[in-house]
Backbone as a chain_set.jsonl record, in Angstrom:
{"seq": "XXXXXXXXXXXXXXXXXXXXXXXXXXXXXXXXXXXXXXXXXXXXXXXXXXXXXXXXXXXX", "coords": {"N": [[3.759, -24.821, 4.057], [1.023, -24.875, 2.11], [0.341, -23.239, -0.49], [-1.333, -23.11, -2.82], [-4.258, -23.029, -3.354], [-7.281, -20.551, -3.593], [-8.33, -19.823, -1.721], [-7.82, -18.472, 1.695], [-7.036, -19.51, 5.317], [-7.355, -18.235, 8.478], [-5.227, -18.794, 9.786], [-3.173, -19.759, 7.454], [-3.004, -17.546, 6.081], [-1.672, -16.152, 8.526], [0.702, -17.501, 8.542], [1.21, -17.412, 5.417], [1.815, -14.049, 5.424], [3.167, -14.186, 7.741], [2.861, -13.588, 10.072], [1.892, -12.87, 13.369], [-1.763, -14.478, 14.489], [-3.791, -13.383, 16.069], [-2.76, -10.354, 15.63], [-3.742, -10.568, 12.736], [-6.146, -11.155, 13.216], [-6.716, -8.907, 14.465], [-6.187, -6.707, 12.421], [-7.84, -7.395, 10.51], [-10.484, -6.712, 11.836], [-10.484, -4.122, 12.39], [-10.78, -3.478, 9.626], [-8.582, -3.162, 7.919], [-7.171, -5.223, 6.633], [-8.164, -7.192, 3.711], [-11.32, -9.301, 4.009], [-13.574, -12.108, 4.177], [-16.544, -13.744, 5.655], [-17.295, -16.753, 6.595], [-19.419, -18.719, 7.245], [-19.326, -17.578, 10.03], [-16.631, -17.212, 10.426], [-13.299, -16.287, 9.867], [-11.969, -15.772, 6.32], [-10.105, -15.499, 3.838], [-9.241, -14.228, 0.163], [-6.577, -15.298, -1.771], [-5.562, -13.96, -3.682], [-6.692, -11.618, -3.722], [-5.705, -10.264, -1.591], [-2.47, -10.655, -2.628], [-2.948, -8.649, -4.068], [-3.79, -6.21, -2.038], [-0.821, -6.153, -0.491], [0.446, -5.536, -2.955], [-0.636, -2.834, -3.076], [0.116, -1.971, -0.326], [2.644, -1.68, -0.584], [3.279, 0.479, -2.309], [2.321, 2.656, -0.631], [2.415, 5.492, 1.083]], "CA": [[2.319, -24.631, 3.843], [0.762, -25.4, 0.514], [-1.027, -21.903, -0.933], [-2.276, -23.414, -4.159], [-5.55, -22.771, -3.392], [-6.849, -19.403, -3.715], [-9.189, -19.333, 0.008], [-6.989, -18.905, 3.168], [-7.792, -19.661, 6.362], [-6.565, -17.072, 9.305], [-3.793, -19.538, 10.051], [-2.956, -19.855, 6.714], [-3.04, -16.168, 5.91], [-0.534, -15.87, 9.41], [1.814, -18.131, 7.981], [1.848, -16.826, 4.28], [2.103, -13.233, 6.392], [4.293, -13.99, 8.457], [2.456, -12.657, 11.229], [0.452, -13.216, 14.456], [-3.134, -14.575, 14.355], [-3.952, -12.157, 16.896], [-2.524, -8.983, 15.113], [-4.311, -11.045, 11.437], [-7.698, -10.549, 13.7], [-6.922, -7.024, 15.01], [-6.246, -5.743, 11.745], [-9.212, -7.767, 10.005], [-11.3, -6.196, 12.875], [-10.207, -2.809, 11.845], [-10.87, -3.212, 8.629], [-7.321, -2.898, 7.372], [-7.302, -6.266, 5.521], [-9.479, -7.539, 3.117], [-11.804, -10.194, 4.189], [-15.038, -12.347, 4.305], [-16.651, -14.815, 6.68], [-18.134, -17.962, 5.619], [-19.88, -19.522, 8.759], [-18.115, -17.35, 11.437], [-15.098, -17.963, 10.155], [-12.887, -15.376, 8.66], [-11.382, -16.315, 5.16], [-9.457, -14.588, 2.978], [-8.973, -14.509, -1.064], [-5.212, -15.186, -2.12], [-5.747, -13.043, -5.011], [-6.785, -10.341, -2.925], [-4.244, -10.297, -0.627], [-1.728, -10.113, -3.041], [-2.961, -6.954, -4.6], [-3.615, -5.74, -1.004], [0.442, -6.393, -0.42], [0.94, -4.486, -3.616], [-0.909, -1.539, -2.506], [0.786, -1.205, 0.771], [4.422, -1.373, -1.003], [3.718, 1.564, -2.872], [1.844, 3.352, 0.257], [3.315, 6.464, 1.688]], "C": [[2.061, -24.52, 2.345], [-0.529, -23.862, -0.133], [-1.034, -22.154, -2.949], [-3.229, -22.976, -3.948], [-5.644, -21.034, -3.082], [-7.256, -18.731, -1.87], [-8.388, -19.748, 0.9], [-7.706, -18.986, 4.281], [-7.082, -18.438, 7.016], [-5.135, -17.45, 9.501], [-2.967, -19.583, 9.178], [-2.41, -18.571, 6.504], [-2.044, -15.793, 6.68], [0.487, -16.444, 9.044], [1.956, -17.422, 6.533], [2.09, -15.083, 4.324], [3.208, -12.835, 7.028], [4.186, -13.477, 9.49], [1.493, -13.511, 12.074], [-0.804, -13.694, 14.034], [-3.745, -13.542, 15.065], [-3.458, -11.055, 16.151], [-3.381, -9.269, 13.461], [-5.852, -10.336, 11.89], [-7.939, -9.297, 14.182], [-7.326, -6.158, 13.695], [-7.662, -6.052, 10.632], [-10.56, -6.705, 10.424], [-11.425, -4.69, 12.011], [-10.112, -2.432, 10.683], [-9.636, -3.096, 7.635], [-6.635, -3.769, 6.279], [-7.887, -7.009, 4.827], [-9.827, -8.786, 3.612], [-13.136, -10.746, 4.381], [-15.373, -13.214, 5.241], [-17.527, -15.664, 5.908], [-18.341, -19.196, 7.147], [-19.193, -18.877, 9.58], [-17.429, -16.969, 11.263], [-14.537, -16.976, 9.001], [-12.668, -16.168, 7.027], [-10.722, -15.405, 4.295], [-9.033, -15.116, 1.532], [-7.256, -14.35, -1.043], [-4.54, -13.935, -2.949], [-5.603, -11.478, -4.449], [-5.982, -9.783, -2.458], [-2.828, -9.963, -1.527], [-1.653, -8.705, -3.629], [-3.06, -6.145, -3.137], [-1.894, -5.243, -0.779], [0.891, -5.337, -1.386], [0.617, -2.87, -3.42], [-0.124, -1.03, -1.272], [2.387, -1.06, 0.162], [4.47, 0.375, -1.56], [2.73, 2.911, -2.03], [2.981, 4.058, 1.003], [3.259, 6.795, 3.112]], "O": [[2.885, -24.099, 1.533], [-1.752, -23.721, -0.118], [-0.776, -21.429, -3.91], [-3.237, -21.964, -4.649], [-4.752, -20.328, -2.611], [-6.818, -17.82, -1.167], [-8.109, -20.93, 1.103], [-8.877, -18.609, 4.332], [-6.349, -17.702, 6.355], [-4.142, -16.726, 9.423], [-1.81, -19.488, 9.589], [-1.213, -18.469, 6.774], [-1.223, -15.091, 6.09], [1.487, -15.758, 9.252], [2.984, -16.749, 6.467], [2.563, -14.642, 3.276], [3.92, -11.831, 7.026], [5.128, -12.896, 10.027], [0.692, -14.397, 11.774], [-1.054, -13.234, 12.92], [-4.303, -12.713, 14.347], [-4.566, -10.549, 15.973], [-3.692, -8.223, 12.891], [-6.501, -9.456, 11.324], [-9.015, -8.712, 14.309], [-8.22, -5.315, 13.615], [-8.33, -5.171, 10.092], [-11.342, -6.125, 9.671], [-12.294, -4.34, 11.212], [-9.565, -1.374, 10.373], [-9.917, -2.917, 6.449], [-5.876, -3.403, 5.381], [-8.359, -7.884, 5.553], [-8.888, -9.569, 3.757], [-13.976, -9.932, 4.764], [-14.383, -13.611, 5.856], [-18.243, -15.423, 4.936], [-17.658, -20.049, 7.714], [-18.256, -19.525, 10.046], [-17.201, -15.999, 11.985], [-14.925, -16.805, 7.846], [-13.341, -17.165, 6.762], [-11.236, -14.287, 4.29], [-8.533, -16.239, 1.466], [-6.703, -13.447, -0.415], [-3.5, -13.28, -2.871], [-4.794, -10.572, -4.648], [-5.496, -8.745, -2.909], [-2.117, -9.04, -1.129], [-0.722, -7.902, -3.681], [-2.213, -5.253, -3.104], [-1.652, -4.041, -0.884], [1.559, -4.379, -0.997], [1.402, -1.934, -3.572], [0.242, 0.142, -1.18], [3.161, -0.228, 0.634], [5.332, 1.222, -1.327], [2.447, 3.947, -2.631], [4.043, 3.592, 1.414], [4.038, 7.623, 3.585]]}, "num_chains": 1, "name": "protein.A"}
């Protein structure tokens, strides 16, 4: 999968993840991972996400 770009899709986001789409939309749901919708349609910043990632490493 090609993550040049910085806007993921959900699928995208599960693959650079490494995780479920279903557990991507639970925790979306629940607020737990940053995200926006653009028609519907989740999306997620790359950018974001990585600082997200860094925050949970150094979460206790």
């Amino acid at each position: 999968m090609d993550f040049d770009h910085d806007i993921m899709t959900i699928e995208e986001l599960a693959d650079y993840l490494r995780m479920q789409k279903v557990t991507i939309y639970k925790h979306v749901q629940e607020g737990k991972i940053p995200a926006f919708k653009v028609g519907g349609a989740w999306r997620f910043k790359r950018s974001t996400i990585d600082k997200w990632i860094e925050e949970q490493e150094h979460k206790k």
